[in-house]
C-alpha positions in Angstrom: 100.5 83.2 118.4 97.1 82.0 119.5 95.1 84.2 122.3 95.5 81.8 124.8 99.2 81.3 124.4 99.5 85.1 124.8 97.2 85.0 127.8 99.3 82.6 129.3 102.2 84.9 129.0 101.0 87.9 130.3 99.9 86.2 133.2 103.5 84.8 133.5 104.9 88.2 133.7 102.4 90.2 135.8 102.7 87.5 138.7 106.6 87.8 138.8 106.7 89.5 142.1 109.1 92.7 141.9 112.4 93.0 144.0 112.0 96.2 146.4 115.6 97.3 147.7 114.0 99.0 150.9 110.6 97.3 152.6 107.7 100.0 153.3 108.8 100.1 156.7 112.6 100.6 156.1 111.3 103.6 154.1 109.0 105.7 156.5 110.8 105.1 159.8 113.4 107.2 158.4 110.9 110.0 157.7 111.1 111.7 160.7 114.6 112.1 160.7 114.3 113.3 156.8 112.2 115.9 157.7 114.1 117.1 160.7 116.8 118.0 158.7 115.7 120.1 156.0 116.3 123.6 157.4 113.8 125.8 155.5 114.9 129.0 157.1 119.0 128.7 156.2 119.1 126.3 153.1 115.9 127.8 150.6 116.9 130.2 147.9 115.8 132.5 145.6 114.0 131.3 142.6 114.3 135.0 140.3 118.0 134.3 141.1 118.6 131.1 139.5 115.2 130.5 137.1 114.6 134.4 136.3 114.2 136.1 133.1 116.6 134.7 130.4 117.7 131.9 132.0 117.1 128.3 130.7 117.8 125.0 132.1 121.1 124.7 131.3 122.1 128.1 132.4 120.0 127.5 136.3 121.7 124.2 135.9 125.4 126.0 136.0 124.4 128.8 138.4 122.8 125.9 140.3 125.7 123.9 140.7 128.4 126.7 141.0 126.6 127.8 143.7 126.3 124.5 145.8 122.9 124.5 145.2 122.6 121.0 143.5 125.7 118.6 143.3 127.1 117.3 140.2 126.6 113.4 141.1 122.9 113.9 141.3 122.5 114.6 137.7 121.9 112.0 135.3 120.0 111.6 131.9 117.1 110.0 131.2 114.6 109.5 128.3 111.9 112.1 127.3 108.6 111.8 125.3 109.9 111.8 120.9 113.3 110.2 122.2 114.3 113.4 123.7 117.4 112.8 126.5 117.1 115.6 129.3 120.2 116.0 132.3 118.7 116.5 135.3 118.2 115.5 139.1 115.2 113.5 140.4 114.0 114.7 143.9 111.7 116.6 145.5 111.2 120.7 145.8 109.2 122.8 148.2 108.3 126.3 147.1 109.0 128.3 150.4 107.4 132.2 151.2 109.2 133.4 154.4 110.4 130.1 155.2 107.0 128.6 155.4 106.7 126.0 152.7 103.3 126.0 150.8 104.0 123.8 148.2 106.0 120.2 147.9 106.4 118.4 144.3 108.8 115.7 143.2 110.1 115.0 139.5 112.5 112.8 137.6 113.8 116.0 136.2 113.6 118.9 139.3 115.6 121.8 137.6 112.9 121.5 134.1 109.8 121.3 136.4 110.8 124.2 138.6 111.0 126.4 134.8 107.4 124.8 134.2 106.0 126.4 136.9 107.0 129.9 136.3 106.8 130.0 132.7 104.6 126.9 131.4 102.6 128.3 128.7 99.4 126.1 129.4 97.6 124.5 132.0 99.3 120.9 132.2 102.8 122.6 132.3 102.4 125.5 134.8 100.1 123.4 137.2 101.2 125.1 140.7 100.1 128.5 138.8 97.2 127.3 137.7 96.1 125.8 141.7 96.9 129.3 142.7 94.9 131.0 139.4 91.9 129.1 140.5 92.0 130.7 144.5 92.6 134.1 142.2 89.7 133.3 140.2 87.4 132.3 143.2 88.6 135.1 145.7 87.7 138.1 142.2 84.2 136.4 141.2 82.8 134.8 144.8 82.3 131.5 143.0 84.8 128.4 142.3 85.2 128.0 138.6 83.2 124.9 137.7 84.3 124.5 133.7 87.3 122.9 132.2 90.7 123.4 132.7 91.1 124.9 129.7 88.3 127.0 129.6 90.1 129.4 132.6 91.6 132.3 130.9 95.2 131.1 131.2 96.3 135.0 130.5 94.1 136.7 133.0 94.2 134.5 136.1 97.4 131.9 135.1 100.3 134.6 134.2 99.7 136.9 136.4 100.7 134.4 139.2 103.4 132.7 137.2 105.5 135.8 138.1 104.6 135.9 141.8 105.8 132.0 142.3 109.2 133.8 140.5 109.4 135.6 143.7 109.1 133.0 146.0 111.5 130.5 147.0 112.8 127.1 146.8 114.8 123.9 148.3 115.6 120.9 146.7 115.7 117.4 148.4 118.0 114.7 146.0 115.9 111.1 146.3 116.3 108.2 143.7 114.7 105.7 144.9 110.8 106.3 143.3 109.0 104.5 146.6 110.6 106.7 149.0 109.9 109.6 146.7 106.3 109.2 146.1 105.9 108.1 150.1 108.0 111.2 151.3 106.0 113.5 149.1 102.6 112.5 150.7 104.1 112.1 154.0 106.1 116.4 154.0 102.4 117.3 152.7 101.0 116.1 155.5 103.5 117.3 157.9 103.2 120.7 156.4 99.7 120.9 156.3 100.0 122.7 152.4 96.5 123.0 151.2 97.5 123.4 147.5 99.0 119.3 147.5 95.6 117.3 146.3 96.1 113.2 146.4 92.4 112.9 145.2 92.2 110.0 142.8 90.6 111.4 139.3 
């Protein structure tokens, strides 16, 4: 096929417009309500009791579930890197401390990166411990660490707080639909004032 032909195609298929099942506006009009009715103080649970030591993702997935913590119709599989198929929920989590929420995420797979961040053995799996190992490292040597990620002892200032997000807790939020996911992420950050959420553009 000549260049031009596949030119021409490309072109074809990155000016089909997509087909969004809610408008922008559909989306964050319903935020306030969203918001209104997560109830930090009566619905957030423990995260040592359902992620603690020797439990995996399919054990927190059972505990999960038998406990009404997650329902069974939000699970579904989907496709990991190497053709790997995972079972989980897509949503969005806050990581609550006396139910004040400090921290929001989302994932296509909620239950696997709630395990990343307490035991993630590097920096690009346990990323909420390694926001919080950078405070640990600023608030010990008075300065903010300017080298690479990798070049913060992950032992020394990662671990250490891998175990206190273990005793902190959590509530989940169930969303599928990846626009109102990403909006209602920025959107509960902002609400919630959490410093440790960072939108910069790299």
């Amino acid at each position: 096929m000549l260049e031009k032909e596949i030119e021409n195609i490309i072109l074809e298929k990155i000016k089909v417009q997509l087909k969004i099942e809610k408008s922008f506006s559909d989306l964050v009009n319903n935020f306030d309500s969203m918001f209104a009715n997560i109830d930090f103080e009566k619905n957030s649970f423990s995260i040592s009791d359902y992620f603690g030591s020797g439990m995996g993702k399919a054990g927190a997935t059972s505990k999960l579930l038998a406990d009404n913590r997650i329902k069974e119709e939000w699970l579904r599989e989907y496709s990991f890197k190497e053709g790997n198929v995972k079972n989980d929920f897509k949503g969005l989590y806050f990581f609550v401390n006396d139910k004040r929420p400090f921290y929001v995420g989302i994932s296509k797979g909620v239950i696997g990166r709630i395990l990343q961040h307490i035991k993630g053995h590097s920096h690009n799996s346990a990323t909420l411990a390694f926001k919080i190992g950078l405070l640990k490292y600023e608030l010990i040597t008075g300065s903010k660490h300017s080298l690479t990620r990798k070049q913060l002892n992950f032992k020394n200032e990662v671990e250490p707080i891998k175990g206190f997000l273990s005793n902190q807790e959590v509530i989940f939020l169930h969303i599928e639909n990846d626009y109102e996911l990403y909006l209602f992420e920025v959107y509960c950050s902002m609400k919630l004032g959490t410093m440790l959420n960072n939108f910069e553009t790299h």
